[in-house]
C-alpha positions in Angstrom: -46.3 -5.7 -7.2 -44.9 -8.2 -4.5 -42.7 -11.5 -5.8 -45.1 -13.4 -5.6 -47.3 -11.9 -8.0 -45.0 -12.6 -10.9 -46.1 -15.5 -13.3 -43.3 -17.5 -13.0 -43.0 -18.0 -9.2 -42.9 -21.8 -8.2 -41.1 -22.4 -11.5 -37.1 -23.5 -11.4 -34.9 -23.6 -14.7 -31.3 -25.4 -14.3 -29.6 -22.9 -16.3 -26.8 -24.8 -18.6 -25.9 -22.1 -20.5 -22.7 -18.9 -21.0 -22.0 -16.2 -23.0 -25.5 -14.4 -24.6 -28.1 -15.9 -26.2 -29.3 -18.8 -23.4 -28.2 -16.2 -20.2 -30.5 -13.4 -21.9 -33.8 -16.4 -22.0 -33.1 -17.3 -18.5 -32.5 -13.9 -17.4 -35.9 -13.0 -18.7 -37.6 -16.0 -17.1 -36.2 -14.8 -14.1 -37.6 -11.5 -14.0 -40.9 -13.3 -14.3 -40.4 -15.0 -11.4 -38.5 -18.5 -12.0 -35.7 -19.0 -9.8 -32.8 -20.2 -12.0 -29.9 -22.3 -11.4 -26.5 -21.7 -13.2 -24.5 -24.0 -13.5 -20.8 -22.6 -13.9 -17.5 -24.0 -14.7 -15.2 -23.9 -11.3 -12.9 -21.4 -11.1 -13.4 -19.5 -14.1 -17.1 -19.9 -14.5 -19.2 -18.2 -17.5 -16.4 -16.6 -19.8 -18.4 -12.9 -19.7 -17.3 -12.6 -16.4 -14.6 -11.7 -17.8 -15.9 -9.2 -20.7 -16.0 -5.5 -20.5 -16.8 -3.9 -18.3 -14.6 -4.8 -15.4 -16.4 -3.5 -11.9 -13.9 -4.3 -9.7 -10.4 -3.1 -9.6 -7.4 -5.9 -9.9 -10.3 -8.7 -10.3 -11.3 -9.6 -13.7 -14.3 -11.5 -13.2 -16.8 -8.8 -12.9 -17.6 -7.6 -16.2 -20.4 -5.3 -16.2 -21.7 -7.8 -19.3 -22.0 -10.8 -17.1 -23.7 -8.6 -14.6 -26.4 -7.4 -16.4 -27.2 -10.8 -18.2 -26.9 -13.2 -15.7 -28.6 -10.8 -12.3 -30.9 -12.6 -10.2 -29.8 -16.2 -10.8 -27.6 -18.0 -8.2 -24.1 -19.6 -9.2 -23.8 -23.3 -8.5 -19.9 -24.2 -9.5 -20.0 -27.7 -10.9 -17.6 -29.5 -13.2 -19.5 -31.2 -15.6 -17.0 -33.0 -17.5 -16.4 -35.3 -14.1 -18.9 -38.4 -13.3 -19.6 -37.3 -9.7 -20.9 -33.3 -11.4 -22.8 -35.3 -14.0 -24.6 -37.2 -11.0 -25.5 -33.5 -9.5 -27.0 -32.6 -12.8 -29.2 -35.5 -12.9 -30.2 -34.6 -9.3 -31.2 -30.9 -9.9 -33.1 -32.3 -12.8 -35.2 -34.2 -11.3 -36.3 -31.1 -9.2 -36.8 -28.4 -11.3 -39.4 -27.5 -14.2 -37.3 -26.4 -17.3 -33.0 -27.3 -18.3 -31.8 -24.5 -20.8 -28.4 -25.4 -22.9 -26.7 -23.2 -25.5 -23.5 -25.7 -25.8 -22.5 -26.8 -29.5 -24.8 -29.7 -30.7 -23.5 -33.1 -29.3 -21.6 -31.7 -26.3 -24.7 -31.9 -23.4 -24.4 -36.0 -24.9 -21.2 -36.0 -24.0 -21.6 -34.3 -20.7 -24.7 -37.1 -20.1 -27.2 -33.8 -19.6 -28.8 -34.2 -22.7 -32.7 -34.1 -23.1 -33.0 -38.1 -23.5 -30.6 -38.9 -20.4 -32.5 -36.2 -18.3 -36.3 -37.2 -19.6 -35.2 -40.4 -18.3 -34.8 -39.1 -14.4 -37.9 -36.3 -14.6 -39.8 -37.6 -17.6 -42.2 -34.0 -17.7 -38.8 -31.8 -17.7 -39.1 -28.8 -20.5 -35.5 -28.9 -22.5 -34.3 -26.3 -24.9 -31.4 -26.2 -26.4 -30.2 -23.4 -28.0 -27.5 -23.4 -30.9 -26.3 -21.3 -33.6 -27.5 -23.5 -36.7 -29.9 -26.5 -35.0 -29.6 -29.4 -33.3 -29.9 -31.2 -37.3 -28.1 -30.4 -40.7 -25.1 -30.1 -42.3 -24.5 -27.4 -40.4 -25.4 -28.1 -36.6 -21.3 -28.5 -35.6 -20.3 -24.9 -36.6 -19.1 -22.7 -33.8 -21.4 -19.7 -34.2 -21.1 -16.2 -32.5 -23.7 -13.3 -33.8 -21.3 -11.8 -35.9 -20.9 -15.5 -37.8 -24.8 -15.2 -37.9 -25.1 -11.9 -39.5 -22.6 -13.3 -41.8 -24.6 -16.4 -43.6 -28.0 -15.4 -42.8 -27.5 -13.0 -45.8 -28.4 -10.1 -43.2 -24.9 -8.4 -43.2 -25.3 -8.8 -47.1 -28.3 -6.9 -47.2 -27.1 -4.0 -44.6 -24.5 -3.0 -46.7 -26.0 -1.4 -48.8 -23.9 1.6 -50.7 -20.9 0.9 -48.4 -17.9 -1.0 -50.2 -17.9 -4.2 -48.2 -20.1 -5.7 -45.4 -19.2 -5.1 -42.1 -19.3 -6.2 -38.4 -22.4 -5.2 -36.8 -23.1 -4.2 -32.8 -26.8 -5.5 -32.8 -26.3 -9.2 -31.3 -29.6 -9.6 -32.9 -29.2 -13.4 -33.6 -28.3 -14.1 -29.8 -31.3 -12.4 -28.6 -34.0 -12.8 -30.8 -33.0 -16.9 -30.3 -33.3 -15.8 -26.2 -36.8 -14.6 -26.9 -37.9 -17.4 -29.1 -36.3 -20.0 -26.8 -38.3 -17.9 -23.9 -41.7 -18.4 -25.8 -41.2 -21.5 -26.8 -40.5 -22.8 -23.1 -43.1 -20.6 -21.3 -45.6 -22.4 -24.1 -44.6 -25.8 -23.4 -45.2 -24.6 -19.2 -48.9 -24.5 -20.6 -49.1 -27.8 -22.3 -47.3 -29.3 -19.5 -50.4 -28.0 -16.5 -53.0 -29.4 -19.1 -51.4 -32.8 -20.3 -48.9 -33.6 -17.7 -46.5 -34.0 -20.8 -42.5 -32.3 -20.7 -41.4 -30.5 -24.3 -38.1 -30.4 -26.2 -37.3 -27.2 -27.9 -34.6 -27.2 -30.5 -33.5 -23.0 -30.8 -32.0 -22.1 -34.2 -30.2 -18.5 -33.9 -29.8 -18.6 -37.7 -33.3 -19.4 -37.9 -34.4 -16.8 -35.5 -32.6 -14.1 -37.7 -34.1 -15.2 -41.0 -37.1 -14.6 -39.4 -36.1 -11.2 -38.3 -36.5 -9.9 -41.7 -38.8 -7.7 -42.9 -39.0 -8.4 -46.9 -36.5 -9.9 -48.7 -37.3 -13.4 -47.7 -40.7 -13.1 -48.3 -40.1 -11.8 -51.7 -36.7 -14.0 -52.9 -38.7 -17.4 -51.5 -41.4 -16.2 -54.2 -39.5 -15.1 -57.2 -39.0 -11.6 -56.2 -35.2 -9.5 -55.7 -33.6 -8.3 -52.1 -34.7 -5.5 -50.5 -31.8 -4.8 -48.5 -30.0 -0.8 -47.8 -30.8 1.8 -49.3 -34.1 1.1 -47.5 -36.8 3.1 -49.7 -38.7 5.5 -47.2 -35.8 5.4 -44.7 -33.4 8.4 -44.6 -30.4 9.1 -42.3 -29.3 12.3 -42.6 -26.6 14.7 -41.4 -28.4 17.9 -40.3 -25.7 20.7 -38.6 -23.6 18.5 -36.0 -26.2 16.0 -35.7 -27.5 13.1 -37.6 -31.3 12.1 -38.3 -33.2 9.9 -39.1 -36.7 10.0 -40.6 -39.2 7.7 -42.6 -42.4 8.2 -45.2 -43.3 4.3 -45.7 -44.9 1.7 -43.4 -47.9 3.7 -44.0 -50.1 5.3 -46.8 -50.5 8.5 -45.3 -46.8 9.0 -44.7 -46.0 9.9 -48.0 -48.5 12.6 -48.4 -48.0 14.3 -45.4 -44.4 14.4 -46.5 -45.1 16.1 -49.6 -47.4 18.9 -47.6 -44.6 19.3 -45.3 -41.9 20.0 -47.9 -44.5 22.0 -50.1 -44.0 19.2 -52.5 -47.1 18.2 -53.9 -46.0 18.1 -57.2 -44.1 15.0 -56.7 -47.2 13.4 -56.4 -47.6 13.3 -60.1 -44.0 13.3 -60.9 -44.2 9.5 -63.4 -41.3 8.4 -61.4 -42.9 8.3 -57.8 -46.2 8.3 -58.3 -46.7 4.5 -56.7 -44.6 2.8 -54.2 -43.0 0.7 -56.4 -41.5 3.4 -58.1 -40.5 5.3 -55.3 -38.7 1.7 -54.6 -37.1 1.5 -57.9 -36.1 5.4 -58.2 -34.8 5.4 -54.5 -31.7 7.4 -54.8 -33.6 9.8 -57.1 -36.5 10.6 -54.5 -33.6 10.5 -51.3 -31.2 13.1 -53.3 -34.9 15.2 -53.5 -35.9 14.9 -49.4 -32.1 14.9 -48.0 -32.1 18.4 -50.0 -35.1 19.8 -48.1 -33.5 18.1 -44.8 -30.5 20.1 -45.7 -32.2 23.7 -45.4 -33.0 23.2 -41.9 -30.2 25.1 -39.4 -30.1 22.4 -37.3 -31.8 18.7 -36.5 -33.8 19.6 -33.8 -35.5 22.4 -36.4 -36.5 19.8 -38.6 -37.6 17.2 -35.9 -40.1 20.0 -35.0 -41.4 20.5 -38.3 -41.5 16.3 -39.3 -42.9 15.6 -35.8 -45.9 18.6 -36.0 -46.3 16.7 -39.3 -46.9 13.8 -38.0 -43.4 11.9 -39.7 -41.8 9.5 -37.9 -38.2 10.8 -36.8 -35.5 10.8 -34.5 -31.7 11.9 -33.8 -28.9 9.5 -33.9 -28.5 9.4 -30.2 -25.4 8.2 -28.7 -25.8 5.1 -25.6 -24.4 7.9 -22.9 -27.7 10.3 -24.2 -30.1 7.1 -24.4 -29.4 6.5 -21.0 -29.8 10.2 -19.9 -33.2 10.2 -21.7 -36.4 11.0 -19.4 -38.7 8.2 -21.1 -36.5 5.4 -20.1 -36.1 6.7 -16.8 -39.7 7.4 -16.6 -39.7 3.5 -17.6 -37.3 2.4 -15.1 -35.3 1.0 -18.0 -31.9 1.1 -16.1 -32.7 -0.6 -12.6 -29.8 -0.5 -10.0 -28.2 -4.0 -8.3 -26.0 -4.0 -5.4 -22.7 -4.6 -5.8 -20.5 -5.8 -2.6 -17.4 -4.1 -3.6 -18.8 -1.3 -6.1 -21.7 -0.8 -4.1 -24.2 -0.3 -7.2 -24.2 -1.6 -10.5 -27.1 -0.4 -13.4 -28.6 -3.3 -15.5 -31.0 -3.4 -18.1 -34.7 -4.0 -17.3 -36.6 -6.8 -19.1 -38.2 -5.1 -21.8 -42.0 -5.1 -20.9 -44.1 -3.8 -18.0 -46.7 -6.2 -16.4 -49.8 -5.3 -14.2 -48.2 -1.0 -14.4 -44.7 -2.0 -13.5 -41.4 -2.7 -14.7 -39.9 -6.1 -14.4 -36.4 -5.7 -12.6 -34.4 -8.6 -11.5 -34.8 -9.6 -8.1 -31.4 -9.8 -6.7 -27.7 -8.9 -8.8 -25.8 -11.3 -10.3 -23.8 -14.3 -8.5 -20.7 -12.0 -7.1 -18.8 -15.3 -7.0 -18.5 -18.9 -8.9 -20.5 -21.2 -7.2 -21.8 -18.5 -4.6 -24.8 -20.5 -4.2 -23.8 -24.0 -4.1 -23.9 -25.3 -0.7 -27.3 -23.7 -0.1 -28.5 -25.3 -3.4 -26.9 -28.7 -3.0 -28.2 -28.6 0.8 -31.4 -27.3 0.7 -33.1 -27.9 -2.3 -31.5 -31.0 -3.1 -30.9 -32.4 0.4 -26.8 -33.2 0.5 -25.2 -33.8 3.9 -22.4 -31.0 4.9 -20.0 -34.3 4.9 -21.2 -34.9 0.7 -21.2 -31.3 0.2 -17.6 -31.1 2.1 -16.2 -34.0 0.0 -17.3 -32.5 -3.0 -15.1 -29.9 -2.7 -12.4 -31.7 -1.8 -12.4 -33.2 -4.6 -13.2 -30.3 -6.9 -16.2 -31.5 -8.7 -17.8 -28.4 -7.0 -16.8 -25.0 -6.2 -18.1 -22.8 -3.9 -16.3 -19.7 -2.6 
């Protein structure tokens, strides 16, 4: 596939955002082909440059984090909190297709970037703001990080299940499922936009997003009906030698048969207390002391993936990230594409998580190296600034280019 097959090309998204959740939707717009802008802070630029891990010895903004979420998009070092970077904004609006925020609700006002001030200088621009509770409610002015997410969106209630207290999770689910949604949403209102000539403004919710995540409980509890949260019926994780797996017998009608042919079981089949789903549901920890028990007769996990997988059972071992990555399907998926690096040489990122036309979707170029990397070329070409503007600029420090 060449560049200029991917869908995107021709489209250009001023990138507003930091940290997760609005770098991971332009990051995937990107590896579809849109060129995208960053705008970051001078000097320090997008705070996960200076996450973990650091690249670079005795620097500290090269955090393998930053790198992988924010490759192929060029750095433009603008301070947005001074009239003359607000002016820039409004003139890389008026040229580009899509403007994606993620600051707190009322800030981009503040900052005169905001969807109204911006429709008014490119009245077809796409907007989307994304925000840990909304752009509206009670709500909308809480700081939100995933973690806070988990928290009140009754997930981390749900996960914990037989453990004593909830706990933290590593799953930024709420950052990234609000990336995808946001991407969606945006490469929707793309459509509307070649067939009506009319812009879009998308308000991204990442406690919404999560809500929406779930499976059950919602569902149920919105219709009279109790949580379905851990012990998961049908879902087992179970320590087997040195290793731990994990198995499941619901999602599907067949699953629970086959299970009891696999363990010699049939009998179970009749037993009154799992004879339908819903009591399998209801005498969960009965019917998991019953199957970890089989599980525990097997020597060692990859003995009973063997027998479960011949079976037709969904399972899998606990794998650690250093044995995901060493896995043959992902590199057979070219999961883990390499970037250049100019003083590490080579830095692995994570592919976008589909494959179009037979291939994988990698970015097109690393990460900015430095803040504001791309600025002069960006304020030059595409927007048309003298060297003297460009020079003056920087003088005064409403730009920053290295």
């Amino acid at each position: 596939m060449t560049p200029d097959d991917l869908p995107l090309v021709g489209v250009t998204i001023l990138d507003l955002t930091r940290v997760l959740a609005g770098p991971y939707c332009t990051r995937l717009l990107g590896d579809l082909g849109a060129r995208v802008i960053k705008i970051e802070r001078p000097g320090e630029g997008d705070e996960m440059r200076r996450n973990y891990l650091q690249l670079e010895p005795r620097r500290d903004d090269q955090s393998s984090y930053f790198a992988r979420v924010n490759a192929g998009k060029e750095s433009v070092g603008v301070d947005m909190s001074r009239p003359e970077g607000q002016v820039i904004i409004r003139d890389l609006a008026k040229v580009v297709d899509v403007v994606v925020e993620n600051f707190m609700p009322g800030v981009v006002t503040k900052l005169r970037c905001d969807y109204e001030t911006l429709r008014a200088v490119k009245p077809d621009i796409v907007y989307c703001s994304i925000s840990g509770f909304g752009q509206t409610g009670p709500w909308r002015s809480r700081p939100a990080f995933a973690h806070i997410i988990n928290a009140v969106s009754g997930l981390m209630h749900l996960e914990q299940g037989d453990e004593p207290a909830p706990r933290a999770s590593n799953l930024q689910a709420a950052d990234v499922l609000a990336a995808t949604h946001a991407a969606t949403g945006i490469l929707s209102a793309l459509i509307r936009k070649s067939r009506t000539g009319k812009g879009a403004y998308f308000d991204v919710s990442m406690l919404e997003a999560l809500i929406a995540a779930d499976s059950v409980t919602y569902a149920a509890v919105l219709n009279g009906g109790e949580e379905y949260g851990n012990p998961r019926p049908g879902m087992i994780v179970a320590p087997i030698g040195d290793r731990y797996l994990a198995m499941q017998f619901t999602g599907s009608p067949q699953l629970w048969p086959r299970l009891l042919a696999v363990m010699g079981r049939l009998e179970l089949g009749r037993d009154s207390r799992f004879d339908t789903s819903e009591k399998r549901r209801v005498n969960w920890r009965e019917l998991r002391h019953v199957v970890e028990s089989w599980l525990a007769t097997f020597p060692t996990a990859e003995d009973a993936l063997r027998v479960l997988s011949d079976a037709r059972i969904p399972c899998a071992p606990v794998l650690r990230p250093a044995e995901v990555i060493a896995e043959p399907h992902l590199e057979a998926r070219e999961f883990f594409p390499t970037m250049p690096h100019p003083a590490r040489g080579a830095v692995r990122v994570t592919a976008s998580p589909y494959h179009l036309d037979g291939d994988a979707l990698h970015p097109r170029a690393p990460a900015a190296y430095r803040v504001g990397e791309h600025t002069r070329a960006v304020l030059g070409d595409l927007l048309g600034y003298s060297l003297e503007r460009i020079a003056d600029l920087l003088r005064a420090g409403v730009i920053d280019a290295p």
